[in-house]
C-alpha positions as CSV (number, residue, x, y, z in Angstrom):
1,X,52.0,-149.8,49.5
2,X,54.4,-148.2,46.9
3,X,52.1,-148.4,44.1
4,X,49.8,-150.8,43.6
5,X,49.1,-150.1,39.6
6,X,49.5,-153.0,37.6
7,X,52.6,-153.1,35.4
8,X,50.5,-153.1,32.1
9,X,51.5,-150.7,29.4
10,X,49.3,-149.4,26.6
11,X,50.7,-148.0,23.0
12,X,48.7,-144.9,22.0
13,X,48.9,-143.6,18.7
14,X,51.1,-140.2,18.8
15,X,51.4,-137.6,15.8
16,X,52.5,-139.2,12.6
17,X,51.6,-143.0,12.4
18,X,54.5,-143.4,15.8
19,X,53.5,-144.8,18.5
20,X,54.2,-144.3,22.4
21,X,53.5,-146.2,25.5
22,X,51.8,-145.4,28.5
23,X,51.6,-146.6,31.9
24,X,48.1,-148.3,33.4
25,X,48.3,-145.3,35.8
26,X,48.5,-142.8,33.3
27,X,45.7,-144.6,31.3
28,X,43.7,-144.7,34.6
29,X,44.1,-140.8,35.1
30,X,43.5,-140.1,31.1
31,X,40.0,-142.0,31.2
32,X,39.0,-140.2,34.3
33,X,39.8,-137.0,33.3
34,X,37.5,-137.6,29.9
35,X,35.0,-138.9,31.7
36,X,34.7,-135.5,34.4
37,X,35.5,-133.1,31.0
38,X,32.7,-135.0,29.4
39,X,30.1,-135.3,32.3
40,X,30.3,-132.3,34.7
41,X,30.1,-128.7,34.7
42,X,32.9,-127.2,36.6
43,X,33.0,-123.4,36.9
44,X,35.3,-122.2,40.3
45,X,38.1,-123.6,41.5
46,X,38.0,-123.6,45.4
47,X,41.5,-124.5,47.1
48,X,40.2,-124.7,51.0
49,X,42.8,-124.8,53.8
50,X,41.7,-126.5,57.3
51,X,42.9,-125.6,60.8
52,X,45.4,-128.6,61.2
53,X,44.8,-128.4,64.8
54,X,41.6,-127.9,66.9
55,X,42.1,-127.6,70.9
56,X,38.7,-129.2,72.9
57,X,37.4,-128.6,76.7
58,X,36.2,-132.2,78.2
59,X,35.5,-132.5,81.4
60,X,37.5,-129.3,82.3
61,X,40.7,-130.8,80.2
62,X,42.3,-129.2,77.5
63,X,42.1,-132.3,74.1
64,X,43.9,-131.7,71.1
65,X,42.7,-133.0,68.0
66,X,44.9,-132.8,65.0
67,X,43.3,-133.3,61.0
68,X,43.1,-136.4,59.5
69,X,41.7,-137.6,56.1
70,X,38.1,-138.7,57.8
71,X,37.8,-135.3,60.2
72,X,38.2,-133.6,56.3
73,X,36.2,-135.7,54.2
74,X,33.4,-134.9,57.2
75,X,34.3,-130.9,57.3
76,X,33.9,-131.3,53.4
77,X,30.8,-133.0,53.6
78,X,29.6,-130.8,55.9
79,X,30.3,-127.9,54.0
80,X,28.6,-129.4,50.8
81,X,25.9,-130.4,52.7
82,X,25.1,-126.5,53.5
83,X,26.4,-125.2,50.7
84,X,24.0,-127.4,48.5
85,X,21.2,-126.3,50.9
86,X,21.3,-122.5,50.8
87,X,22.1,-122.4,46.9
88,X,18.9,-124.6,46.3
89,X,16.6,-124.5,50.0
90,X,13.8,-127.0,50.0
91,X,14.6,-128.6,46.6
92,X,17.8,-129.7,47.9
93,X,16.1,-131.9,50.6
94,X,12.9,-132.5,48.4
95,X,14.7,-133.7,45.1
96,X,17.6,-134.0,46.1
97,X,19.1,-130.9,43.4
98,X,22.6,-130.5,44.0
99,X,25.8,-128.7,42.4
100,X,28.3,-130.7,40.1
101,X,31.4,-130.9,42.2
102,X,34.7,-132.4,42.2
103,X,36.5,-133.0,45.4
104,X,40.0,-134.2,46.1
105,X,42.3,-133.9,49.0
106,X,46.4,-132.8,49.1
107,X,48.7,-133.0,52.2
108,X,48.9,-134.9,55.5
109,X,49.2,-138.3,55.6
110,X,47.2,-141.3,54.9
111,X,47.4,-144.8,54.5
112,X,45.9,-144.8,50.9
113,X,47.9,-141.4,49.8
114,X,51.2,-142.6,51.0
115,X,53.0,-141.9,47.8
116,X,51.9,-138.4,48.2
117,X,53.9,-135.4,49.2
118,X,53.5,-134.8,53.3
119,X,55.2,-131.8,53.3
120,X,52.1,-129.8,53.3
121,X,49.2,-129.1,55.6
122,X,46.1,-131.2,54.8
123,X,43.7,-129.3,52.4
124,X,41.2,-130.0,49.8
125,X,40.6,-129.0,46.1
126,X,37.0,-128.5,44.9
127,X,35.8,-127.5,41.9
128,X,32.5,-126.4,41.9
129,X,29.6,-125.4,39.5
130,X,28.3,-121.9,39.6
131,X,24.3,-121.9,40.6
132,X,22.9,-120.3,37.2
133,X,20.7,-118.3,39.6
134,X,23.1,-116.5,41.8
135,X,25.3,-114.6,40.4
136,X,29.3,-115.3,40.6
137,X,30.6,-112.6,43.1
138,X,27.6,-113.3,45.5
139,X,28.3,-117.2,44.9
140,X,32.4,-116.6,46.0
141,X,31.1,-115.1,48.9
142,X,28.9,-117.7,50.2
143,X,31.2,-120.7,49.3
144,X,33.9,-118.3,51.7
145,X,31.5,-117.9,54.3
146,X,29.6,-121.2,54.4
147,X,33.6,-122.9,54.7
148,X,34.2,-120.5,57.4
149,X,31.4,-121.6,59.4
150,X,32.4,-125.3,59.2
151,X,34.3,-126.8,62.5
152,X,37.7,-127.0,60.8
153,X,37.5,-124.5,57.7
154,X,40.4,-122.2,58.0
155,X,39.8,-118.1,56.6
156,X,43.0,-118.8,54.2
157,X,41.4,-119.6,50.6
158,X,41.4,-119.2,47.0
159,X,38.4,-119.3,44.9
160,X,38.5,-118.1,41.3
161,X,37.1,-118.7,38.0
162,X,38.1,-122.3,36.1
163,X,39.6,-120.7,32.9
164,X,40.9,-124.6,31.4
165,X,39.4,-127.1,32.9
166,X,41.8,-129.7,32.0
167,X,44.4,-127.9,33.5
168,X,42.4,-127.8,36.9
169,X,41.7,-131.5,36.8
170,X,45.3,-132.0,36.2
171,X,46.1,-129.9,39.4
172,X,43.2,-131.5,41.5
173,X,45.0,-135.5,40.9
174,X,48.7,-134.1,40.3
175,X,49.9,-136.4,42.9
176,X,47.8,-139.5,42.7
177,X,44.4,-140.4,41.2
178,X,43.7,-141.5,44.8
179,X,43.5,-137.8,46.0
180,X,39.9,-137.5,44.4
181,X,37.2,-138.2,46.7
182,X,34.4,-140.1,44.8
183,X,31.6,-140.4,47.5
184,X,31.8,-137.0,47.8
185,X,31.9,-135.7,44.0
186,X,28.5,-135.2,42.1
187,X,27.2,-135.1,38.8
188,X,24.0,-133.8,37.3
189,X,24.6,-134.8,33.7
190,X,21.1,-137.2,34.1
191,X,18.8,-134.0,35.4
192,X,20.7,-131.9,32.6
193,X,20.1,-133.4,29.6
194,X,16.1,-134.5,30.7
């Protein structure tokens, strides 16, 4: 599975009446980045490592587990999961209030990423709104400490201010549009703008 983007090229219009042609991938990645720079509200950029290897006790035997893609889309899910709960307590379960977030994964090795590079240890990329009530330094703080306390969050992390949020999206697909993790990306634009 090489690549599986159609061989379809679009001309775009380029500076001074001269055209240029893109790929449908680049199209692909040029609507979606519109769309998120249009429609979410990105403020930190998290870059969350995982332990690549977890050792388990069954039956008085020693498993080991290594990371795939579904053990971190479930540590990231988890961690949104409490994250989402702690920055907004019952209404997060009663109305279902969450934070605008991107998520995408980089490294490892999967069936769907193939293309990417699998040099590096699996880790994910999430860019995250900040909670207009809490204020950023206590909000860094608790995104470190909720990822901690997930079963495969690792203590090595950067989280830091977005300063150009195109540049960040950039960053988050730079290997493949098929890095970004829909089901587990959220926007608010409906309960902002009502």
């Amino acid at each position: 599975m090489e690549n599986y983007y159609p061989k379809k090229y679009y001309r775009i219009a380029k500076g001074n009446d001269a055209s240029c042609f893109i790929t449908h991938k680049e199209m692909c990645e040029y609507n979606w980045l519109r769309n998120v720079s249009k429609n979410y509200s990105l403020n930190f950029a998290c870059d969350l490592t995982l332990k690549q290897r977890k050792s388990v006790y069954v039956k008085g035997k020693v498993r080991h587990h290594n990371i795939d893609d579904s053990i971190a889309h479930q540590n990231v899910s988890e961690f949104l999961h409490r994250l989402n709960k702690k920055v907004y307590a019952t209404a997060y379960k009663r109305y279902g209030k969450k934070l605008d977030v991107i998520v995408s994964l980089e490294g490892g090795k999967d069936v769907v990423r193939a293309s990417a590079e699998t040099g590096k240890n699996l880790h994910a990329h999430i860019s995250i709104e900040q909670p207009k009530h809490i204020p950023p330094f206590e909000f860094v703080s608790l995104i470190r400490n909720v990822w901690w306390n997930t079963a495969w969050g690792n203590k090595r992390n950067t989280i830091k201010p977005i300063t150009y949020e195109v540049g960040r999206l950039q960053y988050v697909i730079k290997n493949t549009l098929d890095a970004w993790i829909p089901t587990l990306s959220n926007c608010n634009k409906v309960l902002r703008s009502s």
